[in-house]
KEKE-3310 file (N, C-alpha, C; in steps of 0.2 Angstrom, whole numbers, plus 5000, padded with zeros to 4 digits):
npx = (4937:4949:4960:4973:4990:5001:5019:5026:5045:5047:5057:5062:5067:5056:5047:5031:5018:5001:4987:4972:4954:4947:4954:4952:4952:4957:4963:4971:4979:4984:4992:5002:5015:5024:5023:5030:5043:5046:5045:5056:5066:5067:5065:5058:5039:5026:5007:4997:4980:4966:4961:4955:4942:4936:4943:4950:4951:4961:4970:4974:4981:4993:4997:5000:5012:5020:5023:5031:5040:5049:5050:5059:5069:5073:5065:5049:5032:5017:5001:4989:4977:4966:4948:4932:4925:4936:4946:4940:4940:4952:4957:4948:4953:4963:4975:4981:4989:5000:5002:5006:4990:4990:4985:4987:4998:5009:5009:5013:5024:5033:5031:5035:5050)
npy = (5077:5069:5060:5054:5052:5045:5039:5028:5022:5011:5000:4987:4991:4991:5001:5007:5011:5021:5022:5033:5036:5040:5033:5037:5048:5061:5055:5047:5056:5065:5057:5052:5055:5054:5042:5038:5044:5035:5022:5024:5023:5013:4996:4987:4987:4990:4993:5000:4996:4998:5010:5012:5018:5016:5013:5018:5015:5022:5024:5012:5011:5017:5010:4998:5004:5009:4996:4989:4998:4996:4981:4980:4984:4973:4972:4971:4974:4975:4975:4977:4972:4975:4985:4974:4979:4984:4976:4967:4974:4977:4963:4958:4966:4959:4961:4954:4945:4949:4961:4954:4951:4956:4952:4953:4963:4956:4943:4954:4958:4949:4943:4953:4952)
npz = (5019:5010:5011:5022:5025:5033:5037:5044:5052:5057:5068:5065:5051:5041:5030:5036:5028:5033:5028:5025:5023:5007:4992:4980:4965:4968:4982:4977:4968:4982:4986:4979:4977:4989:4988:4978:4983:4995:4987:4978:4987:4999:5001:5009:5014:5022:5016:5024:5024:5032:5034:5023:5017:5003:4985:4970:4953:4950:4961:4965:4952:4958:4969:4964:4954:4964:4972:4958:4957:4970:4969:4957:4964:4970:4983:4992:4994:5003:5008:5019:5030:5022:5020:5019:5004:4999:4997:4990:4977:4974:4975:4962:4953:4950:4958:4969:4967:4962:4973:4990:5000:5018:5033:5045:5056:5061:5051:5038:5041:5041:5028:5019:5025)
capx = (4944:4950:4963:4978:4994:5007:5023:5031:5050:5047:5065:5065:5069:5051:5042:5025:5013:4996:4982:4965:4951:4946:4960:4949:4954:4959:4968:4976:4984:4987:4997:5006:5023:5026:5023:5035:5048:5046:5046:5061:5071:5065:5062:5050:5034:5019:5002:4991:4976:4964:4956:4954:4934:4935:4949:4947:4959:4969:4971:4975:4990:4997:5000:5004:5016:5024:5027:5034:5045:5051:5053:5061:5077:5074:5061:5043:5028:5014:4994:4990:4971:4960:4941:4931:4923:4942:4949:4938:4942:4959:4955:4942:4956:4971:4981:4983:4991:5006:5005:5002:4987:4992:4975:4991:5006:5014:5008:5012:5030:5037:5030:5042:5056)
capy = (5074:5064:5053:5057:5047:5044:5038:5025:5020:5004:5000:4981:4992:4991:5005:5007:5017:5019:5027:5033:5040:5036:5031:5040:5051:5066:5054:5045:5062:5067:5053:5049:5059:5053:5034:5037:5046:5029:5017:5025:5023:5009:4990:4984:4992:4988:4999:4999:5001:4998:5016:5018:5015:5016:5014:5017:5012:5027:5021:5004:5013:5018:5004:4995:5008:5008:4990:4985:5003:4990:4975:4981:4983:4966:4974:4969:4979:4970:4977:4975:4975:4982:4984:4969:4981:4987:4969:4966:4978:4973:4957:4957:4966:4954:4964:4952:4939:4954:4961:4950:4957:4951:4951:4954:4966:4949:4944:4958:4960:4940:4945:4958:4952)
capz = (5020:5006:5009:5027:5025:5039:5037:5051:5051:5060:5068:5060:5044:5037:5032:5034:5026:5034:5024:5030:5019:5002:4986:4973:4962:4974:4986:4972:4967:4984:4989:4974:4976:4994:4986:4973:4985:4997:4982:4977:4991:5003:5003:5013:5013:5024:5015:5030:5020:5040:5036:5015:5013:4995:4982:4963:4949:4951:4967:4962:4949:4963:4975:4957:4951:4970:4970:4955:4958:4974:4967:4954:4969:4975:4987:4994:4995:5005:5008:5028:5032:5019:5022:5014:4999:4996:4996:4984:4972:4974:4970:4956:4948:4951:4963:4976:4962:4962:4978:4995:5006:5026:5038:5055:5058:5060:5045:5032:5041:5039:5022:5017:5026)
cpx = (4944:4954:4973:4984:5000:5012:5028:5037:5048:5055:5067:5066:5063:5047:5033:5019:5006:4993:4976:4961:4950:4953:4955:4953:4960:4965:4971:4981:4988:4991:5003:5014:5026:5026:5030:5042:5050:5050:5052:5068:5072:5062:5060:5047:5029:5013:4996:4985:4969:4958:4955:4947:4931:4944:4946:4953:4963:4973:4975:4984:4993:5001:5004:5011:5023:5029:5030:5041:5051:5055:5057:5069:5077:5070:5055:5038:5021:5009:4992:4983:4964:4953:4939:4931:4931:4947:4946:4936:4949:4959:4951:4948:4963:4976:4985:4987:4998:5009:5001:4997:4990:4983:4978:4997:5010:5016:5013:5023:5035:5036:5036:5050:5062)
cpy = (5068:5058:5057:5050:5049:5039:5035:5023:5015:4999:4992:4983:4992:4998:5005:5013:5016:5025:5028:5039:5036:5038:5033:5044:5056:5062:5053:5051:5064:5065:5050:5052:5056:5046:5032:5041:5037:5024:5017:5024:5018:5002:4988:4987:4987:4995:4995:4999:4999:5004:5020:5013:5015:5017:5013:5015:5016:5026:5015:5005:5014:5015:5000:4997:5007:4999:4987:4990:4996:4984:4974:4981:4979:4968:4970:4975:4975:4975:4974:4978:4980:4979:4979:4972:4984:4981:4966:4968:4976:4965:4953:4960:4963:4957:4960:4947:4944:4955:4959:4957:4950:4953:4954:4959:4962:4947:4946:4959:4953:4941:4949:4958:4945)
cpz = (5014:5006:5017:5025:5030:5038:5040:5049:5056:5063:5067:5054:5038:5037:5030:5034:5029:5031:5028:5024:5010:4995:4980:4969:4964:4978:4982:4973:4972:4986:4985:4975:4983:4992:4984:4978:4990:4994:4979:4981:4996:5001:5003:5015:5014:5021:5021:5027:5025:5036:5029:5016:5009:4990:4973:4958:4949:4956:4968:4958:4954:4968:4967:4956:4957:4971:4967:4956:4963:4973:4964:4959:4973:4983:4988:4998:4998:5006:5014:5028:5028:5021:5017:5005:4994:4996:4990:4978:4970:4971:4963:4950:4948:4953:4967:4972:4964:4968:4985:4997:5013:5029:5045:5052:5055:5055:5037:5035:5041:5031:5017:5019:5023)
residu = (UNK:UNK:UNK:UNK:UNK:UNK:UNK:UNK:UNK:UNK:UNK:UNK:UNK:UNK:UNK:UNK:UNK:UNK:UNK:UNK:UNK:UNK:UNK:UNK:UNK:UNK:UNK:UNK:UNK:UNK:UNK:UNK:UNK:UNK:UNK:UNK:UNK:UNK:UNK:UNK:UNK:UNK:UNK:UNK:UNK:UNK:UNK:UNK:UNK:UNK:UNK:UNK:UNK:UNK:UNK:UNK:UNK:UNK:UNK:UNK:UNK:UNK:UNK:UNK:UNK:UNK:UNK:UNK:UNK:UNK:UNK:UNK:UNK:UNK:UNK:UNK:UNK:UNK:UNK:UNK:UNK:UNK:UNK:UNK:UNK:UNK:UNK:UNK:UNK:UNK:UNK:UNK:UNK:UNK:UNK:UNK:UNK:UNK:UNK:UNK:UNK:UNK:UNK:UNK:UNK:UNK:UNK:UNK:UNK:UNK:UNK:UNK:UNK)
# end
């Protein structure tokens, strides 16, 4: 298994994406069309990322590439729960300066709205 993504409509109007598995190259790849259909069309966007236990910088473009897609329509794209080793990837390369990480639900959805 490389990388499973599910899809929540959240009936506050947010949706959230929860990931599970690793953001390598593979996941990268096979999550990217459904990011950019999201990113194109939605909001507020919680990425669960609870169940990625590795994330590379392809993985990195992505949530990147998702976000600014977002903001760019006066959106918000927030990072909900990553593992410490993938918090700190995220952070070592200045993600969390662009896009918040939350620690809660609660959190990540006061965040985006």
């Amino acid at each position: 298994m490389t990388i499973e993504l599910d899809i929540v409509e959240q009936d506050d109007g947010v949706t959230r994406l929860n990931l599970a598995g690793r953001m390598d190259v593979q996941g990268a790849s096979a999550v990217d069309m459904q990011f950019n259909v999201v990113s194109g069309s939605k909001k507020k966007v919680i990425v669960d990322l609870a169940g990625v236990d590795f994330i590379a910088s392809l993985g990195i473009r992505t949530l990147v590439m998702s976000a600014k897609a977002i903001s760019s329509k006066g959106g918000r794209m927030v990072l909900l729960k990553p593992q410490a080793n993938v918090e700190q990837a995220l952070k070592f390369a200045g993600i969390d300066s662009m896009i918040p990480i939350a620690k809660d639900l609660a959190s990540a959805t006061a965040m985006v709205s």
